[in-house]
N, C-alpha and C positions, 0 to 999 in steps of 0.2 A: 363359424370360425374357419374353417377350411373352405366351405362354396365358395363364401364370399370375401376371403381373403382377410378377415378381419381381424382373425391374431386371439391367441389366449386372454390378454387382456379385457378385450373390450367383450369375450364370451361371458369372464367371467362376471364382469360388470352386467349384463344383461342375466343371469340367471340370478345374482345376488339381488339385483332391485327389482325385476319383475317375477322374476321363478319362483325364488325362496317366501316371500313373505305370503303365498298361497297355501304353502305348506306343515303340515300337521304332522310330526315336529319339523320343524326348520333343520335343513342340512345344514351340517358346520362349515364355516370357512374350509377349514382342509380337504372335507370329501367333494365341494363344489370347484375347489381347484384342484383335486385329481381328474374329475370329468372333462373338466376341460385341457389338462395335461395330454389326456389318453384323445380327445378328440383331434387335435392338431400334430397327431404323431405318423409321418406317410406310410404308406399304406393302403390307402382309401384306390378305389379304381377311377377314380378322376382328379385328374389335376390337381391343383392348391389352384383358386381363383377359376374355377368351371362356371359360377352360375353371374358372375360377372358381366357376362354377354348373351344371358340367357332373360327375356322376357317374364317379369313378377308377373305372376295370377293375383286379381285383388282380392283384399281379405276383410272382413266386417270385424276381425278383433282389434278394439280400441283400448289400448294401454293405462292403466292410471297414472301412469306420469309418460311424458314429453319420451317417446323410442329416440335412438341414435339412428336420425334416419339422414339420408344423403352421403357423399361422402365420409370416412373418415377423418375425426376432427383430433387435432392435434393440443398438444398439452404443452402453456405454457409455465416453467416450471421457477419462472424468477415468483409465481406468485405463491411458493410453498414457505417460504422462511419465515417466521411470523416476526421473530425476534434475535438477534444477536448483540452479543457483547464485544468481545475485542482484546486482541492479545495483548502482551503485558508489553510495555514501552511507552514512551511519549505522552505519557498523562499529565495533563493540567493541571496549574494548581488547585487544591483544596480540594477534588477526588479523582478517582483513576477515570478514565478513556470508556464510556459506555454508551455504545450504539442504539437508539429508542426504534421501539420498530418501526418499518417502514410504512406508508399506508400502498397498499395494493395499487398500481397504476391502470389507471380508467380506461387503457387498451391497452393490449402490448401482442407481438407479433407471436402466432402459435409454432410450438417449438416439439418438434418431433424429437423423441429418443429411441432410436433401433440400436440394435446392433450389426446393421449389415445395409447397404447402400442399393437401391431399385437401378438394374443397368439393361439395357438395351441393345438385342442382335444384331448387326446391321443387316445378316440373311434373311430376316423375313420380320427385325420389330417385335419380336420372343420377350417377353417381360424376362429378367433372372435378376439372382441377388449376386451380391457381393459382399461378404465377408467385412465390415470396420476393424479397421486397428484399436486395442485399447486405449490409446492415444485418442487417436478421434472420437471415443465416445466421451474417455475423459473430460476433454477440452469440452465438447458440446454442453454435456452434466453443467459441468462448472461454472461456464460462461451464463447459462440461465439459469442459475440459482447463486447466481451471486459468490461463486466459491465456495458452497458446501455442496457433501459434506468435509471436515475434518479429520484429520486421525489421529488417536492417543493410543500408543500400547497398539495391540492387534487389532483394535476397534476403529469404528468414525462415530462421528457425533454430528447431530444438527440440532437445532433451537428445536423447544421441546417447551410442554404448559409450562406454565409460570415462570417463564424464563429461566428455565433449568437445561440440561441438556439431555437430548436423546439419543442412546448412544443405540446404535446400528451394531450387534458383535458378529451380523454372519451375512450372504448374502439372501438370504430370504430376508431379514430384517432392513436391508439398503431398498430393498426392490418393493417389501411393503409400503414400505416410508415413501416410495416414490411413486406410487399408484395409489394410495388412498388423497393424494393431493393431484394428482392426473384427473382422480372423477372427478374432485372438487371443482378444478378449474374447466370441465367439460374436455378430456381427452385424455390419452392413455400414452404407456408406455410399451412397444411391442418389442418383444427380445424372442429371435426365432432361433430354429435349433440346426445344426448343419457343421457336418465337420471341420469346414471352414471358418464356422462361426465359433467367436469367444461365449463360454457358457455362463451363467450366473456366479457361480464359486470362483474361476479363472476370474473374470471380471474385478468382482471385490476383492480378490487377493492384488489384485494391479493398484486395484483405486487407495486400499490400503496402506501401498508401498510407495505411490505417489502423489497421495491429498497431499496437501500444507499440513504439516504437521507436529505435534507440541510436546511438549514431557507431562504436563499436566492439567485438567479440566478444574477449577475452581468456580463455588457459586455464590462467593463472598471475597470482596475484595483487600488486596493486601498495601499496607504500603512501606516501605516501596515494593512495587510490581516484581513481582517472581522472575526471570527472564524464563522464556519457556514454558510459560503458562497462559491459556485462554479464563478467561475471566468473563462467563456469565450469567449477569443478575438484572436486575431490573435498575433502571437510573436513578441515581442517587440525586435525593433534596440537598439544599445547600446546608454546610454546615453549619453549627454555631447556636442550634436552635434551645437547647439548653434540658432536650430531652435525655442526655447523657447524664448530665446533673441528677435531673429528676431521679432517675434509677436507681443512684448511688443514696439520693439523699432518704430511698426506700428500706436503704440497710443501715447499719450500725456497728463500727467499727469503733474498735476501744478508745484510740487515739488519734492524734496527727499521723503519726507513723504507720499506721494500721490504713487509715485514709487515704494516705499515698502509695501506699503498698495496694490495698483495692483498687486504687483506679488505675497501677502500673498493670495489674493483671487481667482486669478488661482492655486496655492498649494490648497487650503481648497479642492478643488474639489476631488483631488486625497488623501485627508485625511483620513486614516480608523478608525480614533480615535475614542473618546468619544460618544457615541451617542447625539444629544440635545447637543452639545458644541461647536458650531460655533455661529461666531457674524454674526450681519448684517450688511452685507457692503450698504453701498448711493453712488453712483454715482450722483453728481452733477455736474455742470457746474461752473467755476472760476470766481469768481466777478472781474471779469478784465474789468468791462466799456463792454466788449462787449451782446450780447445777448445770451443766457445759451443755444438756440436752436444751433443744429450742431457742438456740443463739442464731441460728439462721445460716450457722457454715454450708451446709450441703445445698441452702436455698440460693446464696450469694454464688458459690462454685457451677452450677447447673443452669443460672439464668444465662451466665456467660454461653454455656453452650447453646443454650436454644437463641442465642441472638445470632451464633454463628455456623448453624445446622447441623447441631447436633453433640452428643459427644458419647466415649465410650467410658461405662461403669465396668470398673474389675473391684472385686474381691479378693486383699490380700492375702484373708483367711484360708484363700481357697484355688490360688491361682497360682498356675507354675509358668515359666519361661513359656514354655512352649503355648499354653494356653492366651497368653498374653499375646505374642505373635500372630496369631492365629484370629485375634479380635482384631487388630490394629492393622493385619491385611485383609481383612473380609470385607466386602463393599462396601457395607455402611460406614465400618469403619475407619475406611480410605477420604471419605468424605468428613469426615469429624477431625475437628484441629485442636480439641480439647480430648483428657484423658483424665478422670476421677477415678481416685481411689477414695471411695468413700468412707465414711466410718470405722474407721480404722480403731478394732478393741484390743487389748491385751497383745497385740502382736507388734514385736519391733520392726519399725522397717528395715530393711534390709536394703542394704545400697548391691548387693548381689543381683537382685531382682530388678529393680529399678534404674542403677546408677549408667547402665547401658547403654539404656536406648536413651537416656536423658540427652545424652551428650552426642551420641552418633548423628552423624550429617544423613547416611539414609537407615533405616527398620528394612531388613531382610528379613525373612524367614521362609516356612509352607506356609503356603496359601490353595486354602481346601478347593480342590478341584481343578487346581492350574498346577502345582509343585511350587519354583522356587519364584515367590513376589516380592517385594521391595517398595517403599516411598519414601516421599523428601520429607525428612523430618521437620515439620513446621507446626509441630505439637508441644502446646500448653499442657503441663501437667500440674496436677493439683491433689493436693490430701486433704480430706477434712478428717479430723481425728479428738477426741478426749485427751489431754495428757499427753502428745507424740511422743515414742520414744523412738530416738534414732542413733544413728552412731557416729563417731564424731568425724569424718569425712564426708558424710552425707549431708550433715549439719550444713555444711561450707555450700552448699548446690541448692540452699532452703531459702524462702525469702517467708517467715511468719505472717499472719495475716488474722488477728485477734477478733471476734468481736463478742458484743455484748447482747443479747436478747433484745430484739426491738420491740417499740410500743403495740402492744398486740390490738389489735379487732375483729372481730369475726369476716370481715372481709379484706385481712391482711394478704393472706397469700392468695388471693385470688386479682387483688388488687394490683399486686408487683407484676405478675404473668400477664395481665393484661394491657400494662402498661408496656411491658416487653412487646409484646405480639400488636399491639396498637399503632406502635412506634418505634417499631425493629430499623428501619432502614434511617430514621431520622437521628435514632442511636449510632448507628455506624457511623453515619455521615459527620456525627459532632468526633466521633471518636478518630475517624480519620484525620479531619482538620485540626486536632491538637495533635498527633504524629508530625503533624506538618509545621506546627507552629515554633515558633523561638524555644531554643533550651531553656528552662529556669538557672541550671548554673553550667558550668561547664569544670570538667573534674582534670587535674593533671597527674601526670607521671607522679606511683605509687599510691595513687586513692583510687585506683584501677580494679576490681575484683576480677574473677574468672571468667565473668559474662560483662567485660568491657564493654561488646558492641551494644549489649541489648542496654546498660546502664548507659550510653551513650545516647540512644536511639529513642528509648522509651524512657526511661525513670529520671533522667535529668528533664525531658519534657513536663516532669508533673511535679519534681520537688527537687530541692539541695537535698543530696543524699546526706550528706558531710554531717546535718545537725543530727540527724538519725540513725547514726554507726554504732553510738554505747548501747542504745537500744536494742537494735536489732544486735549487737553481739550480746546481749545477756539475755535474747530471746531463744538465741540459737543455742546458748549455753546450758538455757534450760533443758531445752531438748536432748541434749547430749550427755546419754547413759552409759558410754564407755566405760570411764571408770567405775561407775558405780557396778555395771554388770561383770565386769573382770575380777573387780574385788569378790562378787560372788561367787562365779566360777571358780577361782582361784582356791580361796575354804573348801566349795566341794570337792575339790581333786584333791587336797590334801588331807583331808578325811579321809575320801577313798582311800589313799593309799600307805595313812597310816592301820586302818583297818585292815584291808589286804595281807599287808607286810610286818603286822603285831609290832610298830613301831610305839616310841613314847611318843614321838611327834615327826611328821612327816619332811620337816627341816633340816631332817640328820640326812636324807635320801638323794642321791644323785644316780636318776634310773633312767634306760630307755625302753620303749614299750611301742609296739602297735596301735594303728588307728582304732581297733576293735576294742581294747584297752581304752580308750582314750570314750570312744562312745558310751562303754560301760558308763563309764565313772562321771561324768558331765551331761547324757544323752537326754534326759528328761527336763534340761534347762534350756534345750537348744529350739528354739521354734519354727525351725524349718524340719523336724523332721531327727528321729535319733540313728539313723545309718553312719556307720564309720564316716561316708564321704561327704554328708549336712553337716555334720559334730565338726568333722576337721575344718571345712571350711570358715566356718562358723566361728573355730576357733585362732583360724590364721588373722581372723578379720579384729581380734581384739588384743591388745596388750596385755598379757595376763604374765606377772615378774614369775620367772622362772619356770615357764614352760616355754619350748622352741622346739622348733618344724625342723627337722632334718633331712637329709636323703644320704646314703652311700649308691655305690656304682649297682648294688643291687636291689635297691628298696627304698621307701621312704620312710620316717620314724617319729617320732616324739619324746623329746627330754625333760623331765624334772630334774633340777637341782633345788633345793631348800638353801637358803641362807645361813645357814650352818654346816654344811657340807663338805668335809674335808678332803674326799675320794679328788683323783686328779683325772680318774675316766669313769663313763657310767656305768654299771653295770648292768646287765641282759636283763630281762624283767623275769625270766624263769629261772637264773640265777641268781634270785634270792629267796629267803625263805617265806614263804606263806606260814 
């Protein structure tokens, strides 16, 4: 490495293929590249390149494989990319812009990567280096690999197995990535050290500031195309194949409406629209006399996700804001364009918890081990649930999606999963080509809902909404426990506080009282939790006749008045009698 001028690299390559696999244990990658770190550091009492012009003694050790003999041999690096995809714009009809990989060209010219340029003394023909600019190496990088790598966020990326992406997040990992395809193609990459010279960390931090660069890496394609997004996956068969069909015709939805509503929520997935502009589908079970268990909600909800890598399960039983943030920024989770809340028992949902991020263009929060993360909201959300109960603004952001127990066989759910995984990309591909295809109707001014674009985009694509409005509003009505739970609450506060206050009935009372008061007396109906500050919430969120939220210049409050209430101001809550 130092006699012969040959560089950390190519050391390290001869100890790994000829040194290590002698050895009883094998040294790790990291201690074979500290020896060699520590071998090419000056110091040494000859030169860098001494044995150069110095006469080999011959040697009878014959190598099991092929030594790096003669010259140093250079690496060319257009042969490392195996597969790319292709940013978002300019896509054809019937599916997005995707690049098939290339086949390796039968020669191509070897392509050195240093960081520093061989110059020459004119006093006596002195070998010496020169420093490359990060520019120059850039450019060279670039130009023989085709333009990778990439950069998203503080990272790069290149084509990576299965047409996924590999993302490089530091410069050990750039420089990996670029010497395990150096041996491949028979040459290396030498990066020497020298105050003149740009170091490994310096270098990726340049490359990072100046790759081509995206807002986001997707490995399932949208339509229409995200702007700002590289896209890739493997290439898509033509659409129309009827394996889409197939899939749906695997499950069982109650109705026409149900039908439409399922295949509008396998579309949303592949939607590149609006950010924050998808509804929330419910999967429930069909009140048909039989039992909601084994209707296939969570199986119909979850196929979706593994057609489009993946998705994240919460527990609403069991999950708070923060916890939810926290999955939907963590990596897998940045990758998942689907969000289940599964099995929703006994618990209302809460448009507190959920109503947020439904609608926000991007999900902020911590994100563990970085602080503060963020993404483009292009997430499908879904409940499966027994009986939903929800409240009645929440209702309006719902789209139901009923079904009915399908024909069972013992090779039912093995059978759907494998026609997924069989035929995942022939799925998308059908599924993108109806995004693409003619509206079924087209809706005007005031038959508009909240999520116009997506009913524009996707749900006119699969049905006239128009015939299915009474329906879905007496679906959604079902759902919608407002009143019913207001009327409850409303009774126990009035008990409370004819109890309390040794009233006949609590309709004579016009009183104001504390959040702590208020917990008391309602706490154990609240299902987020009986702290003053769940209760009150909880309770601004519902109509309930004759209690109201107040605040003066010093505090905030709570009022009963009863329906019979003659007082023309409240009275203090300690000013009355217990």
């Amino acid at each position: 490495m130092w006699g012969f001028d040959l560089g950390e690299e190519v050391g390290y390559r001869l100890l790994a293929d000829h040194f290590n696999p002698r050895c009883e244990p094998q040294w790790s990658e990291a201690e074979l590249r500290r020896k060699c770190a520590d071998a090419v550091r000056p110091g040494f009492d000859k030169a860098r390149g001494w044995l150069l012009e110095t006469p080999l003694a011959s040697s009878s050790y014959t190598p099991a494989a092929a030594p790096l003999a003669g010259p140093r041999r250079s690496i060319d690096l257009s042969d490392i990319v195996g597969q790319a995809g292709g940013p978002a714009g300019g896509m054809p009809p019937i599916r997005p812009p995707i690049v098939t990989p290339a086949a390796p060209a039968a020669e191509s010219k070897p392509v050195v990567i240093r960081n520093y340029k061989v110059i020459s003394q004119e006093n006596g023909g002195t070998v010496g280096k020169a420093g490359c600019t990060p520019q120059e190496i850039t450019a060279a990088i670039l130009t023989a690999t085709d333009n990778w790598p990439k950069a998203c966020g503080d990272a790069l990326f290149v084509p990576g197995p299965d047409a996924k992406p590999l993302w490089l997040a530091d410069s050990t990992a750039l420089f990996s990535w670029l010497s395990t395809h150096a041996g491949q193609s028979r040459g290396y990459v030498e990066w020497a050290r020298g105050d003149a010279l740009p170091s490994k960390p310096e270098y990726f931090a340049h490359l990072v500031r100046h790759a081509e660069r995206y807002d986001d890496v997707q490995t399932h394609p949208h339509y229409p195309p995200r702007p700002g997004v590289y896209y890739m996956h493997p290439a898509l068969p033509p659409g129309g194949s009827g394996a889409f069909d197939s899939l749906l015709a695997r499950l069982s939805p109650a109705d026409e409406c149900d039908r439409a509503y399922l295949r509008a929520f396998f579309l949303s997935l592949a939607w590149g629209g609006k950010l924050g502009g998808r509804p929330v589908f419910i999967f429930e079970a069909a009140s048909d006399g039989r039992p909601g268990q084994g209707s296939g909600k969570s199986t119909a909800a979850m196929l979706a996700g593994k057609l489009f890598g993946g998705f994240v399960g919460i527990s609403l039983a069991t999950a708070d804001d923060m916890q939810i943030q926290t999955r939907l920024l963590s990596k897998a989770g940045q990758a998942s364009r689907l969000v289940v809340f599964d099995n929703v028992k006994g618990t209302r949902v809460s448009s507190s918890i959920i109503e947020s991020y439904v609608t926000a263009d991007m999900i902020s929060g911590r994100q563990l081990y970085t602080g503060e993360g963020q993404r483009p909201n292009v997430i499908t959300w879904a409940i499966t649930a027994n009986q939903p109960s929800l409240s009645k603004d929440f209702t309006a952001r719902t789209y139901p999606i009923r079904l009915i127990p399908p024909t069972y066989s013992p090779a039912w759910s093995r059978d759907v999963e494998r026609h997924v995984i069989d035929h995942k990309w022939q799925i998308i591909a059908d599924i993108l080509t109806e995004l693409q295809g003619p509206r079924v109707a087209d809706l005007v001014g005031g038959e508009w809902s909240r999520w116009a674009e997506w009913e524009d985009d996707v749900l006119c694509r699969v049905c006239d909404p128009r015939p299915f409005a009474v329906s879905l509003r007496e679906k959604r009505d079902a759902m919608d426990d407002d009143d019913a739970t207001a009327s409850i609450v409303r009774e126990t506060l009035a008990e409370f506080l004819r109890a309390k206050k040794g009233v006949r009935s609590a309709e004579t009372l016009f009183v104001r009282f504390q959040a702590n008061i208020l917990a008391e007396a309602i706490g154990k109906l609240c299902p987020h939790g009986n702290s003053a500050v769940h209760v009150s919430r909880w309770a601004r969120s519902l109509t309930i006749p004759g209690l109201r939220h107040g605040r003066s210049i010093t505090s905030r409050f709570w009022e009963w008045r009863g329906t019979t209430a003659v007082a023309e101001e409240a009275a203090d809550w300690d000013d009355l009698p217990i």
